[in-house]
N, C-alpha and C positions, 0 to 999 in steps of 0.2 A: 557535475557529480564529483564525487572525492574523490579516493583510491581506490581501484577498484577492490582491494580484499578490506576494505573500512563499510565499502559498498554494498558488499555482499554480506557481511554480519547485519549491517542495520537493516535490510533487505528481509533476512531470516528472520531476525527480529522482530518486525513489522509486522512477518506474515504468521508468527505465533501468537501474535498479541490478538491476529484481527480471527484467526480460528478461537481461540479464548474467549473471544469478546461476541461469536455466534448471539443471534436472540436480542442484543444488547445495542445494535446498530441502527436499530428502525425502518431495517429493510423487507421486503414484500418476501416470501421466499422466492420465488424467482428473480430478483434482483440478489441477493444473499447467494444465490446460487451460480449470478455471473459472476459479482467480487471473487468468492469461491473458485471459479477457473481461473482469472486473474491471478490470483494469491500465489496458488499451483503453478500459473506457467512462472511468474516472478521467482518461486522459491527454484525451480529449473535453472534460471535464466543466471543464478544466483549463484547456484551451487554447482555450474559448471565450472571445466579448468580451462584456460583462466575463464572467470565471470564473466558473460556474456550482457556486456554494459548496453547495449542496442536494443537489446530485450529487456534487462532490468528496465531501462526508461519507458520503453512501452509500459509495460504492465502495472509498473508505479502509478505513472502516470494515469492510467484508465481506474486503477486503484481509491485514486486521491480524488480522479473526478466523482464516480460513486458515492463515495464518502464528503464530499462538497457540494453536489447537487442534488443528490435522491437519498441520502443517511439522515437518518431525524433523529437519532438516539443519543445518548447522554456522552458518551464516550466517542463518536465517530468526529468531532471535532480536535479532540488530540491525536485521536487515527490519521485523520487529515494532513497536521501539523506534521508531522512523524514522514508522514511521506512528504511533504514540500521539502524537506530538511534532507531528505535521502536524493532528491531533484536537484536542490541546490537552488531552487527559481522563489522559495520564502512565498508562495502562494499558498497560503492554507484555506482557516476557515475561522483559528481565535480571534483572527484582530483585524475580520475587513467589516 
């Protein structure tokens, strides 16, 4: 991961884009609904002082797998990307 207050913007960022992006994902509503706690505990984990990076990772992480395994929708592929980038591990979903 970067620094943690670089961290913690792309993080918030991430998780405004993917509340925006509701509907848009391709997910079941109860899958929509665990991203959903994800999102919330990340944006926590986030906007703690300092950023609590141990949880960002968690939640990222289970974030990106969502959006890489169960996300069928037009946009959950750069949602993906978004989060490898914020991991730093370049695992998305545009270029495998």
């Amino acid at each position: 991961m970067n620094g943690s207050a670089d961290v913690a913007d792309e993080v918030l960022s991430l998780c405004r884009a993917l509340r925006d992006a509701q509907g848009l994902l391709g997910l079941t509503e109860s899958e929509e609904s665990d991203l959903l706690g994800h999102v919330a505990r990340a944006e926590r984990a986030a906007s703690a002082t300092p950023p609590d990076l141990p949880g960002v990772d968690t939640h990222v992480r289970a974030i990106r797998y969502l959006l890489v395994e169960v996300a069928d929708g037009g946009v959950s592929a750069f949602m993906a990307d978004a989060a490898a980038r914020i991991l730093g591990d370049g695992i998305g979903r545009l270029f495998l």
